[in-house]
N, C-alpha and C positions, 0 to 999 in steps of 0.2 A: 771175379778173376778166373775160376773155374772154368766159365764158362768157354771164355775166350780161350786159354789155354788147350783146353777139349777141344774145339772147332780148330785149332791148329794144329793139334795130335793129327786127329780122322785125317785134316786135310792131305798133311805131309804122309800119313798109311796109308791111304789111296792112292796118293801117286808112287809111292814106292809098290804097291802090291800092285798095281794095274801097270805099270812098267814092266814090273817081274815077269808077271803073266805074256804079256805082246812081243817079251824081249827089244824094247823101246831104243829107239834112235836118237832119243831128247838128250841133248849135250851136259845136262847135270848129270843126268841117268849112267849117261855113258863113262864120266867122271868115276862115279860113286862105281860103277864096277869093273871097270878096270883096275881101280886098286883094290876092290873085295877081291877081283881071278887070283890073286897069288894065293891065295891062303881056299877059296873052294873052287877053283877053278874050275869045272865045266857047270856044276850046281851052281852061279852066281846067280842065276836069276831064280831058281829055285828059293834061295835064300833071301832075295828080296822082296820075293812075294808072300813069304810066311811073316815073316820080320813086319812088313808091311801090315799085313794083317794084324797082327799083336801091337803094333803101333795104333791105330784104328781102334782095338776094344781098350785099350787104357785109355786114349782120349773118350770113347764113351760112356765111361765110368767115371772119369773127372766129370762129365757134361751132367751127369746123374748125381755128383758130390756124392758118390761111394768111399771116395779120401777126404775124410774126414781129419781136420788136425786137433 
């Protein structure tokens, strides 16, 4: 269950961190920061491609069962 879990962490950090990074056109993307602009407004995509990124190494750490229960 780890596994799958992890593989859907990465998936969804890479698409937020490779959005962040292109300043993406994708209509979820666009979604998700249009309501982040009010609170970091010119940094939104700064912020989604860190976030992204940190999404990405905990799904890689699940995939590795580093969370141990």
């Amino acid at each position: 269950m780890n596994i799958s879990w992890g593989i859907l962490m990465i998936a969804i950090g890479a698409f937020l961190s490779i959005c962040g990074f292109l300043k993406s056109e994708f209509i979820i993307y666009k979604i998700l920061a249009s309501r982040s602009k009010i609170l970091w407004s010119d940094k939104v995509h700064v912020f989604y491609a860190v976030v992204g990124i940190l999404v990405a190494i905990m799904g890689i750490l699940y995939v590795f069962v580093l969370f141990k229960k």
